[in-house]
C-alpha positions as CSV (number, residue, x, y, z in Angstrom):
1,X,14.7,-86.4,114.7
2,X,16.0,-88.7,117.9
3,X,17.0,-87.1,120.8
4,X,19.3,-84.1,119.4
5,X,20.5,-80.9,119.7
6,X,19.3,-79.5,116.8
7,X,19.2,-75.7,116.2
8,X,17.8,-74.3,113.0
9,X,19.6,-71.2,111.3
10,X,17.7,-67.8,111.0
11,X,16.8,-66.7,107.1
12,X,18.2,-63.4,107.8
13,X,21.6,-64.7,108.9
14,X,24.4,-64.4,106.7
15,X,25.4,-67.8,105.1
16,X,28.4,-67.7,102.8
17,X,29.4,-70.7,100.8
18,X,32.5,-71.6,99.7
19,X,33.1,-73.6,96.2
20,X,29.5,-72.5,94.9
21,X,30.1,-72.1,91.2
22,X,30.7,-76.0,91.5
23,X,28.5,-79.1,91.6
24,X,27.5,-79.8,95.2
25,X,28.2,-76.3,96.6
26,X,25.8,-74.9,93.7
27,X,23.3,-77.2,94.6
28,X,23.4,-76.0,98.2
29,X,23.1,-72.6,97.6
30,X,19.9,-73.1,95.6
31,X,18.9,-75.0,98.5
32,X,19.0,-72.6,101.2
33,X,17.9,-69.7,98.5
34,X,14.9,-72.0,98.1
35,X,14.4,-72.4,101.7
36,X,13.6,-68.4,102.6
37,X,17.5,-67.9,103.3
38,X,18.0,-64.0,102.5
39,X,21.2,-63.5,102.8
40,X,23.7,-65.7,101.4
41,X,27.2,-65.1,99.9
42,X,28.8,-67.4,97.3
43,X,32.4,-68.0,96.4
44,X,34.5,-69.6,93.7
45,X,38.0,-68.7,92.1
46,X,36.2,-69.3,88.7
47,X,35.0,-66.2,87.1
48,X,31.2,-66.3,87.8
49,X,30.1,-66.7,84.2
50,X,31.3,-69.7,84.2
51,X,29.6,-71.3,87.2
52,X,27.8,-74.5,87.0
53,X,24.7,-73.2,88.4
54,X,24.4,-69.2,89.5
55,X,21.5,-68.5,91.8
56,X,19.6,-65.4,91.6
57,X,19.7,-63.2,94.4
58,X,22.6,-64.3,95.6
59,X,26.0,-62.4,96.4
60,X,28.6,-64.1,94.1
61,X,32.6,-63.6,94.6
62,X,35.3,-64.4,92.6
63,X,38.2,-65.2,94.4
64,X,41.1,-67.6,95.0
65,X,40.5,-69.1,99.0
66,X,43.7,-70.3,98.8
67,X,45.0,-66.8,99.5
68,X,44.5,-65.9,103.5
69,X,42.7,-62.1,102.5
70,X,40.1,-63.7,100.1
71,X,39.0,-65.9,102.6
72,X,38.9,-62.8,105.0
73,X,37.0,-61.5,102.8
74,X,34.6,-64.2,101.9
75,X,33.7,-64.4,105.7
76,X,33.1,-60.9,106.4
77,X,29.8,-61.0,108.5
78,X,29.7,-64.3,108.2
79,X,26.9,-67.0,111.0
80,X,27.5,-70.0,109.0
81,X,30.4,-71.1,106.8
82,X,30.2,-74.0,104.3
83,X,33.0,-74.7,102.9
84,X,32.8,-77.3,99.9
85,X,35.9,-75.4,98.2
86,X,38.6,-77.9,96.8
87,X,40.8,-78.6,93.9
88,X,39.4,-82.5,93.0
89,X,37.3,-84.8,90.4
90,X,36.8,-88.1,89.8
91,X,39.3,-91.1,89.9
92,X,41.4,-90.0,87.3
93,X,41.6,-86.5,88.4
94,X,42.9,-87.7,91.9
95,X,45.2,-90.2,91.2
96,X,47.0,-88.3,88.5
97,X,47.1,-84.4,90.3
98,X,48.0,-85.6,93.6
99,X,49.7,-82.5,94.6
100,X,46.8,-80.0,93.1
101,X,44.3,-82.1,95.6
102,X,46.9,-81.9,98.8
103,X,47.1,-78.1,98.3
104,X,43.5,-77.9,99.1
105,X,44.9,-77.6,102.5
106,X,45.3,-74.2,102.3
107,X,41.5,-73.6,101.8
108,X,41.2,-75.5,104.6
109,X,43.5,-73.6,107.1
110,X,42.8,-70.0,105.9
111,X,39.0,-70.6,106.0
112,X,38.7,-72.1,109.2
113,X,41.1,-68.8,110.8
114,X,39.1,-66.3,108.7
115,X,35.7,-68.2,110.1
116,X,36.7,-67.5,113.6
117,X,38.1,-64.0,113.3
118,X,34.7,-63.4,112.0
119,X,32.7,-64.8,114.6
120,X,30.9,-67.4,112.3
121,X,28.9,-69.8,114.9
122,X,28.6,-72.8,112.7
123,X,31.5,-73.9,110.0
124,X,31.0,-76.8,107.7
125,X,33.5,-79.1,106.1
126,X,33.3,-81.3,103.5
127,X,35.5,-84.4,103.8
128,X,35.2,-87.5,101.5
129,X,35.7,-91.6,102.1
130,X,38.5,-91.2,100.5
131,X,39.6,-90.6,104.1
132,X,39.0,-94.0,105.2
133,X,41.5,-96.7,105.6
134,X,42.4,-98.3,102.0
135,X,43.4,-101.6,103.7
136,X,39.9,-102.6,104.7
137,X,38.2,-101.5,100.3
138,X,40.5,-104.2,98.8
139,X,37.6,-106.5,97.9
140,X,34.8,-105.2,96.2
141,X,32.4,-107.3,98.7
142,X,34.4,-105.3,101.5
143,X,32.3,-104.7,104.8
144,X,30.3,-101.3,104.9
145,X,32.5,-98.1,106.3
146,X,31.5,-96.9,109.4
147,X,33.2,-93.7,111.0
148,X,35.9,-95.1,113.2
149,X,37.3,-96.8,110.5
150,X,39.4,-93.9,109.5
151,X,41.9,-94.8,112.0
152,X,44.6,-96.8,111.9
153,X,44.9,-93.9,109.0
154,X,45.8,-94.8,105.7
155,X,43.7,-93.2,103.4
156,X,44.2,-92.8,99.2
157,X,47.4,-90.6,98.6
158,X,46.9,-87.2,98.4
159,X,42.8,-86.5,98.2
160,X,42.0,-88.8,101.4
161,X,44.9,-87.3,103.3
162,X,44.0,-84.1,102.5
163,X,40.9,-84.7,103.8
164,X,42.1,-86.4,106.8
165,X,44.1,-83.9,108.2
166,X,41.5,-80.7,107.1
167,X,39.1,-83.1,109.5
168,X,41.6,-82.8,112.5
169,X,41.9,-78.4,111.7
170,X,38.1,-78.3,112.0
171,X,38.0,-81.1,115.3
172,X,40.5,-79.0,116.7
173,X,39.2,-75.2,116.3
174,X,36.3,-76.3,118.1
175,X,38.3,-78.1,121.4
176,X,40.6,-74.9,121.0
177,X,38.6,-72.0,120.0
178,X,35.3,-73.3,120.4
179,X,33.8,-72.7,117.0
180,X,31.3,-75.0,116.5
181,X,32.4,-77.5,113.1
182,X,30.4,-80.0,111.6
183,X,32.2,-82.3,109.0
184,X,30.6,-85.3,106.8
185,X,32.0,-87.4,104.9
186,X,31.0,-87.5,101.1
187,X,30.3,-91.4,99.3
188,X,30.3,-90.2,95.7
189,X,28.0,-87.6,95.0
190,X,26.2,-87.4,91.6
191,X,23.6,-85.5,89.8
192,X,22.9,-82.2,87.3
193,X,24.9,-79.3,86.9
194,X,28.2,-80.5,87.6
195,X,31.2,-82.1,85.4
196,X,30.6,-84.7,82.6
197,X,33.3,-84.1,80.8
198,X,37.2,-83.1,80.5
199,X,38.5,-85.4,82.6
200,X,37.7,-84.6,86.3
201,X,34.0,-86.2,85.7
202,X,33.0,-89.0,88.2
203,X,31.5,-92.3,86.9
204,X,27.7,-91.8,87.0
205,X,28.5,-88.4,85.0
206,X,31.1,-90.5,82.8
207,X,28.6,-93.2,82.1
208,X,25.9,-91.1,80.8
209,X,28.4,-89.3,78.2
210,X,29.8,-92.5,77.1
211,X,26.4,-94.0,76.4
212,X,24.9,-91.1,75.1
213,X,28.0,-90.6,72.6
214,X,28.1,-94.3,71.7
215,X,24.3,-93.9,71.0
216,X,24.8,-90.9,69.1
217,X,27.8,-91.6,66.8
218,X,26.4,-95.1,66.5
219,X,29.8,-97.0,67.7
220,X,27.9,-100.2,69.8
221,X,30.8,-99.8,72.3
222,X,32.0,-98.3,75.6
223,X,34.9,-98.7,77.3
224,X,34.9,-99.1,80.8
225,X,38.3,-99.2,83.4
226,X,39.2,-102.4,85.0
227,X,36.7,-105.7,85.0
228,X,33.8,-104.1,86.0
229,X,33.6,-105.7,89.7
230,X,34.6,-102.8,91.7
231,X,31.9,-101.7,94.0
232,X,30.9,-98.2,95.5
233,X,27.3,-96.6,96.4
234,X,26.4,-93.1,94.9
235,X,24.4,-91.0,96.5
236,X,22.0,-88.2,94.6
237,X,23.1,-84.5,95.5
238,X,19.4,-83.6,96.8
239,X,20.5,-86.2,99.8
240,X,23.4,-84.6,99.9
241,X,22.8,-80.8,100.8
242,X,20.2,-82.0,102.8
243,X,22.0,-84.0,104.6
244,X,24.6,-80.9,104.6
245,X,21.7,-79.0,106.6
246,X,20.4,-81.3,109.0
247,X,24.5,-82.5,110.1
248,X,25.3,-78.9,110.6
249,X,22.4,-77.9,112.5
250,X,22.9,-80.9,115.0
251,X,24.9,-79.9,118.2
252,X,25.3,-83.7,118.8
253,X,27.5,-83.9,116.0
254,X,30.0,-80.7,116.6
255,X,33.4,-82.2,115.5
256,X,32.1,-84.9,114.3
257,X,32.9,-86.9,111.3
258,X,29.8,-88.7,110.1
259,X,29.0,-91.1,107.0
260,X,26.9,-89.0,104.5
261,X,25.9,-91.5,101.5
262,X,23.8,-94.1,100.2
263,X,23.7,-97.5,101.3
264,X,22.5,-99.1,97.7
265,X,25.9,-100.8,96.2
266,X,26.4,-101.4,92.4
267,X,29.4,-102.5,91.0
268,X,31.1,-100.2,88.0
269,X,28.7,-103.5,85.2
270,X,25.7,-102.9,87.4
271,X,25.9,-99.1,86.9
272,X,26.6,-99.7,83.0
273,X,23.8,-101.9,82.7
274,X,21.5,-99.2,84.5
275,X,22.7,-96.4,82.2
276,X,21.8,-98.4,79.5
277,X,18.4,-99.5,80.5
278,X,17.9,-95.5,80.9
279,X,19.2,-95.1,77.3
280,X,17.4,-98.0,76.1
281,X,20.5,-99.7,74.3
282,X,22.7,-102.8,74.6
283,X,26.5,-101.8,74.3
284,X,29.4,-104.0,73.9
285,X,32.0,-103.5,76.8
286,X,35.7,-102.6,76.4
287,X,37.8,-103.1,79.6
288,X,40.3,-101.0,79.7
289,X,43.5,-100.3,82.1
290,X,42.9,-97.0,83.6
291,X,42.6,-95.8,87.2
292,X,40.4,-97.7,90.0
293,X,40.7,-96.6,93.3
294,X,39.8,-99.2,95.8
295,X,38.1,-102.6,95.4
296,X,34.9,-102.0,97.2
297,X,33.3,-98.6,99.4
298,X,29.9,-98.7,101.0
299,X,28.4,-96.1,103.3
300,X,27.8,-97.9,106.8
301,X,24.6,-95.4,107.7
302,X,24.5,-96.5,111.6
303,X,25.5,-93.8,113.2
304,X,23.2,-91.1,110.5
305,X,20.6,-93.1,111.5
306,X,20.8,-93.3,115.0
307,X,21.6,-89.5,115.3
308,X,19.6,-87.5,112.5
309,X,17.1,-90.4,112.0
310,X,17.6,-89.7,108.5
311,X,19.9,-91.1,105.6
312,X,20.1,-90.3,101.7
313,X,17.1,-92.3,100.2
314,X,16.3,-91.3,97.1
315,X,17.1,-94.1,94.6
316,X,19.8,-95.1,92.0
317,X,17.6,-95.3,89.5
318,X,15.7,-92.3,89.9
319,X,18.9,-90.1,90.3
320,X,20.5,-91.4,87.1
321,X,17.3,-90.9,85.1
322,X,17.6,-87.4,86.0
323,X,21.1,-87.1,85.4
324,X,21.2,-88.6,82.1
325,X,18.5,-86.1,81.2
326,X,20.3,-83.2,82.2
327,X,23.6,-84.6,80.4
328,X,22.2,-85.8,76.9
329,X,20.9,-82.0,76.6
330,X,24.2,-80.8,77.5
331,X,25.9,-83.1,74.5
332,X,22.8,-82.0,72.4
333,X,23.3,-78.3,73.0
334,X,27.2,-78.5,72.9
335,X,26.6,-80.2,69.4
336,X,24.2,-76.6,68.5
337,X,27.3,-74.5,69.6
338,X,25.5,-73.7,73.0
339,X,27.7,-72.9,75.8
340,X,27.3,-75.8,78.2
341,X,28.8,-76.9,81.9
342,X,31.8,-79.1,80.6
């Protein structure tokens, strides 16, 4: 690292983590099992069968943290609090169930409050760019993101503002109450063990079910939303709940919003056309009306850089391979009657 404040948490401290029968927030709590941590609570409203990835070892809750006592509850004894807890999915989720993503909020507020009350020295948040300003993605050869381009706010309805505001709860328990908050700012996370189906699944995840099926049922097509020229970078989730750790253990970055995402672009065709050199097939292209989101959203990774003197590296490629593994032998089990993450 540069010159920061950085202060490493104890394996015996309790961690509890908030959303963890989920994609990103199960990664992370393999993650810090897997790093020596001891003590570590995890927390979902789903029942915990029906997690995307339980750890061993690990304290798993049930319960609903939009309710104030569950959250008391979750953060009983509680050093560190990561809370990855939200109501979300991909583009057609949040464009369609704009009031589900909004009511988030109330994670957000009853969290933070039962964090302080129980003395939790470090609270995570994790926001999205979805937060940033939509006037400045209209093109998809748009100018990278970089964190002060939040404001003028006008982020995408619902998610981003949800997001927006839950940043200035966390900025504001630490100039007010002085507990120490960390936020970053998600560029579309991707990877095994989370949704690939049902409708909240994000592209790279929608992708690889689209080409496996087509493969599979033998139909030479896929259909794709819009032309194919919108542009975003994806970052794989190993970057991401690293990049979790090393923001939230930086004191130079205590209410601090920061860009956490990879900096290789690929329009929606160049992310087709990698699926399918992964698949080893050629697939003719339906565009379709559907939802888009903005024209173009790259991570500007400046200020990670500067600060951590780190950013999410691992490449496109190498990420989707894996995740197209994982996902063709979730269709191929689903297809045996196995129970699969859906």
């Amino acid at each position: 690292m540069n010159d920061t404040v950085s202060t490493e948490s104890h394996p015996d401290d309790l961690i509890v983590i908030a959303g963890a029968g989920g994609f990103i927030a199960g990664h992370l709590t393999k993650y810090f099992r897997d790093k020596g941590h001891t003590r570590i609570r995890a927390v979902d409203k789903r029942p915990v069968p029906e997690w995307y990835q339980p750890v061993p070892g690990v304290e798993c809750l049930s319960l609903d943290l939009s309710v104030p006592q569950n959250c008391e509850r979750a953060c009983e004894g509680a050093v560190e609090v990561y809370n990855l807890a939200a109501d979300m999915g991909g583009m057609g989720f949040i464009e369609h169930f704009r009031v589900e993503c909004m009511r988030s909020i109330l994670i957000t507020v009853h969290m933070l409050e039962a964090a302080y009350q129980a003395g939790a020295r470090r609270y995570f948040f994790s926001s999205s760019a979805c937060a940033y300003n939509t006037q400045l993605q209209l093109d998809p050869d748009s100018r990278a993101l970089k964190e002060s381009d939040a404001y003028p706010a006008m982020a995408e309805r619902g998610y981003g503002w949800e997001k927006l505001y839950s940043e200035m709860f966390c900025q504001e328990y630490w100039a007010e109450r002085g507990m120490k908050t960390f936020i970053a700012r998600f560029h579309a996370v991707y990877g095994p063990f989370g949704t690939w189906d049902g409708g909240r699944e994000k592209v790279p995840a929608a992708f690889c079910r689209k080409v496996i099926e087509a493969k599979d049922l033998g139909t030479g097509r896929i259909e794709i939303w819009g032309d194919g020229s919108r542009q975003r970078t994806f970052m794989y989730v190993d970057d991401c709940v690293r990049g979790i750790d090393r923001i939230t253990h930086c004191d130079d970055l205590i209410a601090t919003p920061i860009n956490l995402g990879s900096a290789e672009p690929v329009t929606v065709d160049g992310l087709a056309t990698l699926v399918e050199e992964i698949a080893d097939v050629k697939l003719q292209r339906d565009y379709i009306e559907g939802p888009l989101g903005v024209g173009g959203r790259d991570s500007d990774n400046t200020m990670i850089k500067r600060v951590l003197g780190w950013e999410p590296s691992i490449p496109l490629r190498e990420g989707m391979e894996k995740t197209y593994a994982w996902i063709e032998q979730q269709y191929v089990d689903r297809k045996a009657g196995k129970r699969t993450v859906s």
